[in-house]
N, C-alpha and C positions, 0 to 999 in steps of 0.2 A: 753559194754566193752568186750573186746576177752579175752580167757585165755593162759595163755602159752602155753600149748598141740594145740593150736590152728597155733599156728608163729613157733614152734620149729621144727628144721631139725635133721639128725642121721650126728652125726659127725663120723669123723676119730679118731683113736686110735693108740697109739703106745705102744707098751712095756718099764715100769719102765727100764730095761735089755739093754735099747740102749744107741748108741752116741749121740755125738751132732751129728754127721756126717747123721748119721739115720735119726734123728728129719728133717735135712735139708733139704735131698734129698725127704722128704714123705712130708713137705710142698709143695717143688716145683713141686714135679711132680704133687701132688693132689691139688695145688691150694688152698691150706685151709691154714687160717689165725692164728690157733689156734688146736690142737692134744688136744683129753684125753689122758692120763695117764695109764696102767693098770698093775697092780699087781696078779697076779693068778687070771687073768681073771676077776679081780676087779676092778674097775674104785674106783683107788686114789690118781690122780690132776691131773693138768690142766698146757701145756706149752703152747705160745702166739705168734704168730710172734714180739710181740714188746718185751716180756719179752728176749726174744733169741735175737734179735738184740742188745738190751742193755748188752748185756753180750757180744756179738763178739766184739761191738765197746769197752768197756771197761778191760776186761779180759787181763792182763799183763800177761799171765804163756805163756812158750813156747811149750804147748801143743798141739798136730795135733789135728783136731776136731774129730777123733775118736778115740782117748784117752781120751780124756771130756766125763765122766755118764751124761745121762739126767737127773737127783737128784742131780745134782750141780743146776738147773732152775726152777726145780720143784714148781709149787705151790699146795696151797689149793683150792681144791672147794668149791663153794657156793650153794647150792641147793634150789631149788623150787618146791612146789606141782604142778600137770600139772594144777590146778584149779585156780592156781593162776592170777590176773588180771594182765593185762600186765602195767596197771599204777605201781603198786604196783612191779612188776619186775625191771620198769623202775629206781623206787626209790633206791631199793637194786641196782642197778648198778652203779648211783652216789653216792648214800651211801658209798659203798665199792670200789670207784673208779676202777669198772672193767667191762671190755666188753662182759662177757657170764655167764651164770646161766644155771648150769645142773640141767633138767628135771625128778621128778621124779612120779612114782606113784605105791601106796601101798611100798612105801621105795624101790621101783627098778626103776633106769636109764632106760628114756626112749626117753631121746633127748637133744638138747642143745638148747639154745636162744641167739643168740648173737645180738649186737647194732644193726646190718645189718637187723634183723630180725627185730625191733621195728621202722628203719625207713620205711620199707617196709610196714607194718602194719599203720601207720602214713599217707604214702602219700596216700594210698588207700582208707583212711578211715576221711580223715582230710582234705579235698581241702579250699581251702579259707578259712582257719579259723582263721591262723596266718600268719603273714608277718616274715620277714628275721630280720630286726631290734627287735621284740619284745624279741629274742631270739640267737642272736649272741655275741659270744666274742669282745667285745672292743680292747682288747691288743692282737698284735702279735707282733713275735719276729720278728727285722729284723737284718740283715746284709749288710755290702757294696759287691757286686761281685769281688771284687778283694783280702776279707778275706781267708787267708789261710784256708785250710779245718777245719785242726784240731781246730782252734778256734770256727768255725761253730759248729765242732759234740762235742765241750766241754760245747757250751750255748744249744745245746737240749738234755745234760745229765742232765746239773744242773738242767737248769728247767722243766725237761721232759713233753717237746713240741714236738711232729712230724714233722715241718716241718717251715720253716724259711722263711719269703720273702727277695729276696735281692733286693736292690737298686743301682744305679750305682753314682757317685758323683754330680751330681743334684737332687740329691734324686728324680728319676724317678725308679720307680718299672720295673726293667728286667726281674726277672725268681724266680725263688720257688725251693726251695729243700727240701725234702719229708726225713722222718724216711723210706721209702718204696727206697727211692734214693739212702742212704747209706746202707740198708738190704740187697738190690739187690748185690753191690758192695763189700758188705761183704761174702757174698755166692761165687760170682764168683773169689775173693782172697783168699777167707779161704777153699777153695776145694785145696790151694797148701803151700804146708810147707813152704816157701821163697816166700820174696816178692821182687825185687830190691829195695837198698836201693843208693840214689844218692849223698849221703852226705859223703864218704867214699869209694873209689875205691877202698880198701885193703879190707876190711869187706862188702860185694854186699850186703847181705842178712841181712833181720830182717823178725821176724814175721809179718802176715799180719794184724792183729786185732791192735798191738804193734802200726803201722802203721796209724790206725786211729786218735787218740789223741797224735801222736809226732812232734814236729816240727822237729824234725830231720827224720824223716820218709816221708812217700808219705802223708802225712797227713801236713807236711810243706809243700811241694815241689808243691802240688798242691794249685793250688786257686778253689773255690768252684763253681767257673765261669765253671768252664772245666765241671762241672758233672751235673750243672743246669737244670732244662727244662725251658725252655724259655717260654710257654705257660701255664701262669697264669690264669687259671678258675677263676674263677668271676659270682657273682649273684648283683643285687641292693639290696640297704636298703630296700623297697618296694617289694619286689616281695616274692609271696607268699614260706608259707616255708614247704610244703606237696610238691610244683613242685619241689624247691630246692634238697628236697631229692633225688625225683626223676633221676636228674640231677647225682646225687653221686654215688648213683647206676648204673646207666647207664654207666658212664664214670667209675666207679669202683675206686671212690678216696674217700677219707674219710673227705675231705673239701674243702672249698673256701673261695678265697678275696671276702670280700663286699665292693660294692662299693657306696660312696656318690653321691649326685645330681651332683657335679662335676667331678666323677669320679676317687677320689682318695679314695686308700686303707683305710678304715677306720675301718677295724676288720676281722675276722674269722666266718664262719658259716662251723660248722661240723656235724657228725654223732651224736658226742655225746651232742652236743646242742639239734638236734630234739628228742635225748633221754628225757632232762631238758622237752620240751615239752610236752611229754607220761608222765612222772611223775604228770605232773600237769593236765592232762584232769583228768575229772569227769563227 
């Protein structure tokens, strides 16, 4: 078994001192899923892409995003000896349902680990050993493509799910919308103080976030069809689940439909299933 210090990378860092607007612009430009924290050059917490998105889609105040502190998002970290096994990481991360465990040794930050890390470690180290059915999610959410947004991003608040397949009324599977679908779309609205609002010719404007969860907003007005991606990733019940990862990596998505002998949707195989995985080698 590898140890932490073994799979862990050096993250990006932002100052407690920022905006939302900061936090945004240092995700995207660096491409990083998840920012530490830092207080007088101290690492203490941890912001998420998925924590921050959940907050733009639900956040009712009509604040511009750099009037939001990053300590409205803030959380706590979790920490790990760098000696630690990476099963035993894996357990702390469905244990504490979270995606990263900062690295430490002799009580000093020395790296981060996140899920990304542990399928990575898995597919290299694990070929044939599990299949896709032994360890995929049964339930996924769906939708019809013709649901209004807001109804969409209000079932993957409640049940905070990532990512929704839609069906069309033959209940044929069209397209998939991703928590990365509407994160996207929240960055590229919430970089402007107004959004159009088409429900009111006299009053154009509401906020944009306001927007996601209104039916009186662009969050009515659109159908979920319009933002969909139409190409639905997919593995078999059968096919090993070390390639599978592989596969998520590569394409840089954090899951897939499984599909049955007949080829219909029958569950979710994610990042954080081949986590469930790592916890359980021995």
């Amino acid at each position: 078994m590898k140890y932490a210090k073994d799979y862990m990378n050096t993250p990006r860092t932002i100052k407690l001192e920022s905006s939302l607007a900061n936090v945004l612009t240092k995700i995207i430009d660096e491409k990083k899923s998840r920012l530490l924290v830092t207080e007088n050059n101290v690492i203490t917490g941890l912001v998420s892409e998925k924590d921050l998105g959940y907050f733009l889609l639900t956040d009712t105040t009509e604040r511009n995003l750099d009037e939001i502190p990053l300590s409205e998002i803030l959380k706590k970290i979790i920490s790990v000896d760098e000696k630690t096994g990476l099963d035993k990481c894996a357990e702390m991360m469905m244990k504490n349902s979270i995606g990263s465990l900062v690295v430490t040794a002799n009580n000093a930050f020395i790296g981060i680990l996140t899920k990304t890390d542990l399928v990575r470690y898995f597919t290299k180290t694990h070929p044939d050993e599990k299949t896709v059915g032994e360890y995929m999610s049964p339930y996924y959410a769906w939708q019809y493509s013709d649901t209004p947004l807001y109804k969409v991003v209000l079932k993957m608040i409640d049940e905070r799910i990532s990512r929704v397949i839609l069906r069309n009324h033959d209940e044929t599977p069209v397209g998939i919308v991703t928590f990365r679908d509407l994160f996207e779309l929240a960055l590229k609205q919430g970089k402007y103080e107004d959004v159009l609002d088409n429900t009111d010719p006299v009053i154009s404007v509401i906020f944009p976030r306001k927007g996601f969860i209104s039916d009186s907003g662009f969050g009515g007005s659109t159908k979920v069809n319009e933002i969909m991606s139409e190409d639905i990733i997919s593995v078999n019940y059968d096919d090993d689940l070390a390639n599978t990862g592989k596969m998520l990596l590569e394409k840089n998505i954090n899951g897939a439909g499984v599909l049955s002998g007949h080829g219909n949707i029958i569950g979710i195989v994610s990042k954080t299933d081949i986590v469930k995985a790592v916890a359980f080698l021995k």
